[in-house]
Backbone as CSV, one residue per row, in Angstrom:
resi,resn,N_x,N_y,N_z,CA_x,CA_y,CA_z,C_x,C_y,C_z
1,UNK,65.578,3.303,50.139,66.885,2.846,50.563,67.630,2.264,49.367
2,UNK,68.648,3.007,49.036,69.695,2.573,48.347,70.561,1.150,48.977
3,UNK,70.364,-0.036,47.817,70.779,-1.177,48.825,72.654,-1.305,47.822
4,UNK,73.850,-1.489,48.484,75.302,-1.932,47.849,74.577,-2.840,46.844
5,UNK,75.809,-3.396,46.317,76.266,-4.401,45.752,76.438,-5.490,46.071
6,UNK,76.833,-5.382,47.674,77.278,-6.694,48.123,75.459,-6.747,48.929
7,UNK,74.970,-6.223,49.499,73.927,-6.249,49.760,73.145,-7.075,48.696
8,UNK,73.229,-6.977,47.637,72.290,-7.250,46.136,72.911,-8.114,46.465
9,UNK,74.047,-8.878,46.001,74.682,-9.788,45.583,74.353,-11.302,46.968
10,UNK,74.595,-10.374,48.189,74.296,-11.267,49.464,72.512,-12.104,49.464
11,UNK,71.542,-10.621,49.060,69.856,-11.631,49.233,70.206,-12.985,47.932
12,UNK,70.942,-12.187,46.161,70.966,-13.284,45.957,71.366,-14.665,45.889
13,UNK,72.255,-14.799,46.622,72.753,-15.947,47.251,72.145,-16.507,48.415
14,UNK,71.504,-15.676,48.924,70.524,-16.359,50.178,69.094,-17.086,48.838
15,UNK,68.702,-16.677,48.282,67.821,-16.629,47.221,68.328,-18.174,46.831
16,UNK,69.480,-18.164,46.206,69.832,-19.657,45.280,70.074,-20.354,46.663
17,UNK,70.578,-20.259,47.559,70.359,-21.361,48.469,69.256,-21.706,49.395
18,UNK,68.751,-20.964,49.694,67.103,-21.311,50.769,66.147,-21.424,49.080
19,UNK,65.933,-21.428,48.265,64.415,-21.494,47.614,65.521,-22.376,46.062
20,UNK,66.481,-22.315,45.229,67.036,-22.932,44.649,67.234,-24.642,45.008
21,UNK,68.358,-24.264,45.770,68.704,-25.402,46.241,68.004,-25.698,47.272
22,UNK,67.744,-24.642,48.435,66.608,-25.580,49.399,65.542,-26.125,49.053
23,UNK,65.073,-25.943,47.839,63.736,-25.966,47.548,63.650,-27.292,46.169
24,UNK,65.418,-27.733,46.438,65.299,-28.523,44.973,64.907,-28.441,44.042
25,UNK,65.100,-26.579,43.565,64.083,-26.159,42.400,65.120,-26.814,41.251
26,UNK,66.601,-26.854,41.465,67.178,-26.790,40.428,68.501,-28.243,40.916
27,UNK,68.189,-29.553,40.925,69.064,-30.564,41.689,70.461,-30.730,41.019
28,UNK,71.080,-29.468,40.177,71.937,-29.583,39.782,73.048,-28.387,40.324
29,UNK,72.136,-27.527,40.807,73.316,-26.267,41.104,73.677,-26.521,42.928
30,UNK,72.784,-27.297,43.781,74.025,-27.869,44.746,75.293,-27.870,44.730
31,UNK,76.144,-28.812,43.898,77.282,-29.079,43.824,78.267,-28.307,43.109
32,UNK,77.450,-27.465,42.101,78.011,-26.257,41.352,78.653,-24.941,42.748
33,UNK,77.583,-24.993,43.327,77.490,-24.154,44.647,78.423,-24.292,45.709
34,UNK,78.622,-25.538,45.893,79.481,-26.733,47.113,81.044,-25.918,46.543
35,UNK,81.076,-25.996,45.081,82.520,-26.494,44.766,83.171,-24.836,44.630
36,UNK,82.078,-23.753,44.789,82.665,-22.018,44.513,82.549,-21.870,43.033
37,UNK,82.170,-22.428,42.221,81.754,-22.642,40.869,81.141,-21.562,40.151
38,UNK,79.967,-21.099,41.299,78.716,-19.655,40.718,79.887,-18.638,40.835
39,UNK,79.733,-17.781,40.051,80.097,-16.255,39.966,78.786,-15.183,39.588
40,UNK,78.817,-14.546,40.844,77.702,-13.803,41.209,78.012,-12.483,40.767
41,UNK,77.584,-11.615,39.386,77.924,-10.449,39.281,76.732,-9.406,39.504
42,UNK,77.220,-8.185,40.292,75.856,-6.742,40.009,76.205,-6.183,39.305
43,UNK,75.717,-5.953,38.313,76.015,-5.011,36.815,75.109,-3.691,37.679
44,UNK,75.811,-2.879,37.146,75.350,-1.275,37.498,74.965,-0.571,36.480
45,UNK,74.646,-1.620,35.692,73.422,-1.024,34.611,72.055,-0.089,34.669
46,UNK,72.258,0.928,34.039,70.614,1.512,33.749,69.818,1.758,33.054
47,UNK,70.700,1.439,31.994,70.278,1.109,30.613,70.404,-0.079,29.845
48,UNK,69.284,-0.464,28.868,69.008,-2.025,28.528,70.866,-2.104,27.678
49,UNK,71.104,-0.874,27.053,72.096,-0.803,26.169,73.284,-1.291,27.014
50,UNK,73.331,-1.018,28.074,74.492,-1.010,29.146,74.864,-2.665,30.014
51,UNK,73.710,-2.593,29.870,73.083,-4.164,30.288,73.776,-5.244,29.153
52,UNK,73.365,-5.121,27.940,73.726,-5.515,27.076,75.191,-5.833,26.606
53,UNK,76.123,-4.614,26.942,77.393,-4.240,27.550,77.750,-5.556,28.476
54,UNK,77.633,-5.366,29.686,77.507,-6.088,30.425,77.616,-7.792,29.992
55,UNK,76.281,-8.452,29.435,75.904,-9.400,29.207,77.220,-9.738,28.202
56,UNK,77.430,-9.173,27.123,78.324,-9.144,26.760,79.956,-9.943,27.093
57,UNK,80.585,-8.942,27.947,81.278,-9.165,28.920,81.297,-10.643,29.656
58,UNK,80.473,-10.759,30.283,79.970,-11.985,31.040,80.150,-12.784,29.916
59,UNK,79.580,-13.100,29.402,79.380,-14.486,28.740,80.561,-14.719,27.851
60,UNK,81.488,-13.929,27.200,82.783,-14.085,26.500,83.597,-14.410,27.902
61,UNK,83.504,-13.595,29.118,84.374,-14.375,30.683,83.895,-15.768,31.095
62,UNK,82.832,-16.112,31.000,82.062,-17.502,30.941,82.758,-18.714,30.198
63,UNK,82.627,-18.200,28.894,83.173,-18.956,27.742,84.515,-19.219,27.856
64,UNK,85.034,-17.948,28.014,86.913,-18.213,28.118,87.726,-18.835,29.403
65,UNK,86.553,-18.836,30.618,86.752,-19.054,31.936,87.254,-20.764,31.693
66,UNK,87.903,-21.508,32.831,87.631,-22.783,32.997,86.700,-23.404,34.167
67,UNK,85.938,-24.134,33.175,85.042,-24.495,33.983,84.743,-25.187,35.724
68,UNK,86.025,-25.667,35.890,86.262,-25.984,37.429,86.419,-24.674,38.431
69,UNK,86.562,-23.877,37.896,86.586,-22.301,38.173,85.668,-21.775,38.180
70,UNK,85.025,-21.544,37.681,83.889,-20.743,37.117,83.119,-21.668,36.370
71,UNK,81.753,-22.411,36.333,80.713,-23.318,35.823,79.790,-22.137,35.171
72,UNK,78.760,-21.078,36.191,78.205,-20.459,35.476,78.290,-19.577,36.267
73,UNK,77.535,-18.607,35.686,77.071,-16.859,36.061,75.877,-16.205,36.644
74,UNK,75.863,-15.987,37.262,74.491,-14.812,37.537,74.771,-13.238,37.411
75,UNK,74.098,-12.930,36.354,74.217,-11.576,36.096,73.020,-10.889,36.970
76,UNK,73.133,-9.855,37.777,72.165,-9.697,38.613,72.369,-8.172,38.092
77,UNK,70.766,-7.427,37.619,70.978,-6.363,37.106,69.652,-5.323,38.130
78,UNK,69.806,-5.038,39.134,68.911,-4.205,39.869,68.333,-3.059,38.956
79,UNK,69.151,-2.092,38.432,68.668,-1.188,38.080,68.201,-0.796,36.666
80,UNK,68.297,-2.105,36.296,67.705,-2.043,34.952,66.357,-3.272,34.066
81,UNK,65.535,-2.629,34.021,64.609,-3.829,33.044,63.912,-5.211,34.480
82,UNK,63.294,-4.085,35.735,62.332,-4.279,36.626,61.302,-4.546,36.386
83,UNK,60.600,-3.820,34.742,59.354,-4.107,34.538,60.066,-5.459,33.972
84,UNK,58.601,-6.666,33.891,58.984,-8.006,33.688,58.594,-7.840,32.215
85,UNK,57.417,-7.017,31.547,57.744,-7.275,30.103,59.048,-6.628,29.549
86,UNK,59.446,-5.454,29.713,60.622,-5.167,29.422,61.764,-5.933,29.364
87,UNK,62.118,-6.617,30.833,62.701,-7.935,30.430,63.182,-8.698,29.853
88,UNK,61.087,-8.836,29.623,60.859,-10.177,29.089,61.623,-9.617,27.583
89,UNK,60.801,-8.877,27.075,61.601,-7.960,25.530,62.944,-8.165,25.480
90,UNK,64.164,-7.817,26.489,65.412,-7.905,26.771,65.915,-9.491,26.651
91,UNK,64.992,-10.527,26.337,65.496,-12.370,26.466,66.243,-12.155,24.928
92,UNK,65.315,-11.806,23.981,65.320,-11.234,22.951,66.658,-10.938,22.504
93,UNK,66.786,-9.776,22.483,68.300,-9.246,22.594,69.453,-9.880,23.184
94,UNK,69.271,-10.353,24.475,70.342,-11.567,25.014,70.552,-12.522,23.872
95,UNK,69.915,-13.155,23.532,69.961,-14.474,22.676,70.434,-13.706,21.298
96,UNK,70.106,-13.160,20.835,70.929,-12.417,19.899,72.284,-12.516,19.857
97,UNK,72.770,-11.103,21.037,74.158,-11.362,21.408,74.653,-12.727,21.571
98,UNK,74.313,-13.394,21.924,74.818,-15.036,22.088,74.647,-15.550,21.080
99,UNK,74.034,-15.655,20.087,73.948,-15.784,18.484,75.215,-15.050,17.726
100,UNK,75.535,-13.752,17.950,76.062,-12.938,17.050,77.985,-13.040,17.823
101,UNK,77.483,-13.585,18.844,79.032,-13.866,19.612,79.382,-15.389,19.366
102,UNK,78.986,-16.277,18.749,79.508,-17.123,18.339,79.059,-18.416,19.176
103,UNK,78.146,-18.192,20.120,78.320,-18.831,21.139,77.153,-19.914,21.715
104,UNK,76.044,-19.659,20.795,75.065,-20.742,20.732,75.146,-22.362,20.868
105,UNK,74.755,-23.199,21.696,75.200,-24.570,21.851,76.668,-24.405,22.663
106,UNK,77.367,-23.360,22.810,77.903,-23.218,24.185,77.538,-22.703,25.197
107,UNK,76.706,-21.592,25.106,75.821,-20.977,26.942,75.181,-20.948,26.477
108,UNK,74.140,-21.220,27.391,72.329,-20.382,27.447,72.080,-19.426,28.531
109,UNK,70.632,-18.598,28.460,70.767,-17.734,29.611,69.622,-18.691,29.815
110,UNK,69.567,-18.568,31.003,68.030,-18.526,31.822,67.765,-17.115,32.192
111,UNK,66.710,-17.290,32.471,65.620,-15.932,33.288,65.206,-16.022,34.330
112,UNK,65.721,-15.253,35.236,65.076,-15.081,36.979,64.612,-13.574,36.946
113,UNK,63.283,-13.343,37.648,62.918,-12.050,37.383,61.799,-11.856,38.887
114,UNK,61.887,-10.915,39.493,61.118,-10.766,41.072,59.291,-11.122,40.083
115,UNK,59.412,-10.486,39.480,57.571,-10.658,38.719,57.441,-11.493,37.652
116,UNK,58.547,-12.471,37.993,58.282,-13.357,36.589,57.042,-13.959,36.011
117,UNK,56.160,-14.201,35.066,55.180,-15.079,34.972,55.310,-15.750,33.945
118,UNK,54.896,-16.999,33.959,55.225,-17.991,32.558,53.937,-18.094,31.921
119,UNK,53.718,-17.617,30.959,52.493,-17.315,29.364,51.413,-18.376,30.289
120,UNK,50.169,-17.858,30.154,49.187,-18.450,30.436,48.661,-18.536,31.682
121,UNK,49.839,-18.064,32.425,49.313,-18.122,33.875,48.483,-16.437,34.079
122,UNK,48.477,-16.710,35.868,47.975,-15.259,36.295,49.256,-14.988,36.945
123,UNK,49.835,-13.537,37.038,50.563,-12.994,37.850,50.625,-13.565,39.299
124,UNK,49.646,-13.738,39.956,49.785,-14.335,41.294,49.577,-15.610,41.416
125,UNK,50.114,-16.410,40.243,50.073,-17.702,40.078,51.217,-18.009,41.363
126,UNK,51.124,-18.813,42.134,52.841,-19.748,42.831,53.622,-19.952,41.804
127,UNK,53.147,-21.124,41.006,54.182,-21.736,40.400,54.969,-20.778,39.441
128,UNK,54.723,-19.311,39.378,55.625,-18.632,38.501,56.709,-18.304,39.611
129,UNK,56.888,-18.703,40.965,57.816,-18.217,41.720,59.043,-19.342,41.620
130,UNK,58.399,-20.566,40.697,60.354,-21.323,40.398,61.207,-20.091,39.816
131,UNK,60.556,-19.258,38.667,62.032,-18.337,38.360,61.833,-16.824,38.812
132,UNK,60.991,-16.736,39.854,61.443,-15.693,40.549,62.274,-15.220,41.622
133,UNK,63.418,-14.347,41.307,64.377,-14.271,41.890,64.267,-13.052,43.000
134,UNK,65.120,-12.591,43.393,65.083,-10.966,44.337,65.314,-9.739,43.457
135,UNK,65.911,-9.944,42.275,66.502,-9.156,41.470,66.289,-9.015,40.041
136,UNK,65.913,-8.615,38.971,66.122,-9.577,37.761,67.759,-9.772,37.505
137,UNK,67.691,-10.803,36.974,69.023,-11.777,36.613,68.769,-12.562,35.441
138,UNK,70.320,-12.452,34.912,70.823,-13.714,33.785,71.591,-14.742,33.994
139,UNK,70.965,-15.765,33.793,71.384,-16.996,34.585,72.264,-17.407,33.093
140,UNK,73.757,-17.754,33.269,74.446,-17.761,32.366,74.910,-19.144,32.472
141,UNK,74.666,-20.460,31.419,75.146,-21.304,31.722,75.545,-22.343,30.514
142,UNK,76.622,-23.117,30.944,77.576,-24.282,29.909,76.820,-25.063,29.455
143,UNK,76.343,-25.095,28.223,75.626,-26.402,27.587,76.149,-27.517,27.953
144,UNK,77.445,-27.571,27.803,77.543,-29.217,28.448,77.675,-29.558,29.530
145,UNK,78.208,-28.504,30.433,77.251,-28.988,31.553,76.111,-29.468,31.670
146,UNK,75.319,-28.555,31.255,73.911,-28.795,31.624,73.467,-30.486,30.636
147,UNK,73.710,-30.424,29.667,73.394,-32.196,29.362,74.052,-32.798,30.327
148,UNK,75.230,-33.064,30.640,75.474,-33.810,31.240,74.734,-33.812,32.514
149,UNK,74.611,-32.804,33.101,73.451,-33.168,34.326,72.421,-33.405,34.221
150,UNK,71.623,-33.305,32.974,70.399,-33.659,32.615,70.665,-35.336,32.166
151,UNK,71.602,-35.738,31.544,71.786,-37.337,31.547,72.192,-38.250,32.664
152,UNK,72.574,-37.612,33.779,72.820,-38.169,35.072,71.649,-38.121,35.938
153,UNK,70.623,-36.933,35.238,69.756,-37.228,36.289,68.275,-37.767,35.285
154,UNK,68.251,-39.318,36.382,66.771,-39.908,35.141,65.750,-39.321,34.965
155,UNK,65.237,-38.293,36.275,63.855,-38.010,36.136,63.704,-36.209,35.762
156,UNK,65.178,-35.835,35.010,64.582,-34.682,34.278,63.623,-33.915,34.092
157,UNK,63.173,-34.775,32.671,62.251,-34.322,32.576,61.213,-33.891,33.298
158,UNK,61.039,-34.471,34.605,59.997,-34.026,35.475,60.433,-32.959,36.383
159,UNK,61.579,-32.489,36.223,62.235,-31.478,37.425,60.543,-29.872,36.924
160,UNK,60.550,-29.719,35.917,59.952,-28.544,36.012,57.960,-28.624,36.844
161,UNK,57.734,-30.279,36.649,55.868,-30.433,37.530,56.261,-30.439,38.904
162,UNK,57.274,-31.350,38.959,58.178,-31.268,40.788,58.135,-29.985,41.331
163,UNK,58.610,-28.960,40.798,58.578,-27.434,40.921,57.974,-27.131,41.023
164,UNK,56.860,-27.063,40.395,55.084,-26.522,40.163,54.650,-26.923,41.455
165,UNK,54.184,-28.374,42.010,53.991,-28.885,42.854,54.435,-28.425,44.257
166,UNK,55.856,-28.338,44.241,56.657,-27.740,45.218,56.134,-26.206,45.714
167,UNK,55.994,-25.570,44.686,55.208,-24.027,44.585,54.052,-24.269,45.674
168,UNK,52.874,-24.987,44.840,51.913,-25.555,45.440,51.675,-25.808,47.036
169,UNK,52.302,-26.345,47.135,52.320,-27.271,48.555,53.169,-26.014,49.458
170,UNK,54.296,-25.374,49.151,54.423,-24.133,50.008,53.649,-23.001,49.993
171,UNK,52.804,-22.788,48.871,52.170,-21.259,48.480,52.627,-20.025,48.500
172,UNK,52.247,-19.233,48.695,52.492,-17.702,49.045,53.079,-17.689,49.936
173,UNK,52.463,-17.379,50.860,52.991,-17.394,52.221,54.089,-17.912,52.452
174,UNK,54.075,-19.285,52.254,55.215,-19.972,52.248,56.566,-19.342,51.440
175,UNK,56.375,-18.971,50.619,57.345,-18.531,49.540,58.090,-17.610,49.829
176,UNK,57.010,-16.675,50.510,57.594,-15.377,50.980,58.153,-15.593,52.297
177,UNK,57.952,-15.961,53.154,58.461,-16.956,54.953,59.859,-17.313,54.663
178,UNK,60.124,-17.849,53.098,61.242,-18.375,52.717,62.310,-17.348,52.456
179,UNK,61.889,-16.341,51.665,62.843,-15.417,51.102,63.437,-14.165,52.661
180,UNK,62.879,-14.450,53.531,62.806,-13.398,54.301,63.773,-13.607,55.429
């Protein structure tokens, strides 16, 4: 089954709100969310090159955007760079472009990926499901935003064991009960 765009675009917004924000994975994109802030794009990419294109695009509209408007991005790319090392290879190249566009210490990407795993774990670890998304995606976002929500909020630093924990205590099952 061939799924739209708005289809893609709809699980991931069910995605950032039931397991994001329901899940307090991330206690800052609530209010980002509240205010119409996210801009949710499906790139119809099929190639990493195209993708790249894409990413491109986005993040110079990011940058030039105002931020009460537009805060950050989700680049949601279905049809391209599914395998998670491939991807993972593709962080690579993102950060580049964001290097070579001028734009370092103004956005960062994050990484959401359906098979994400973070180094050291096992694939069917839980806690690799904080950045697993429905789709792979580029989470496109304002450095100063993000300090500033990281200085408003005291216990930071602990947002990523909170997560782990959170994983934990829902499991599998749980995880998946959630997305569904």
């Amino acid at each position: 089954m061939n799924e739209t765009d708005a289809e893609i675009a709809a699980a991931t917004e069910r995605w950032l709100e039931r397991a994001v924000i329901g899940l307090n994975l991330c206690p800052f994109a609530k209010a980002v969310q509240a205010k119409g802030q996210i801009r949710c794009v499906v790139s119809a990419a099929e190639t990493p090159l195209a993708l790249a294109e894409d990413l491109q695009r986005e993040l110079l509209a990011l940058a030039a955007a105002d931020p009460e408007a537009v805060e950050t991005t989700l680049l949601v790319h279905p049809r391209v760079l599914s395998d998670f090392l491939d991807y993972n290879d593709f962080l690579d190249i993102a950060d580049e472009l964001l290097a070579d566009l001028g734009l370092e210490g103004v956005l960062q990407i994050a990484s959401f990926h359906p098979d994400y795993q973070f180094a050291g774990t096992d694939p069917h670890d839980v806690e690799n499901c904080t950045n697993r998304s429905p789709y792979p995606t580029l989470h496109l976002l304002r450095e100063a935003s993000l300090e500033r929500a990281v200085a408003a909020t005291p216990d930071a630093a602990e947002i990523f064991e909170r997560n782990i924990e959170t994983m934990r205590r829902l499991g599998p099952e749980g995880w998946h009960a959630l997305l569904k």
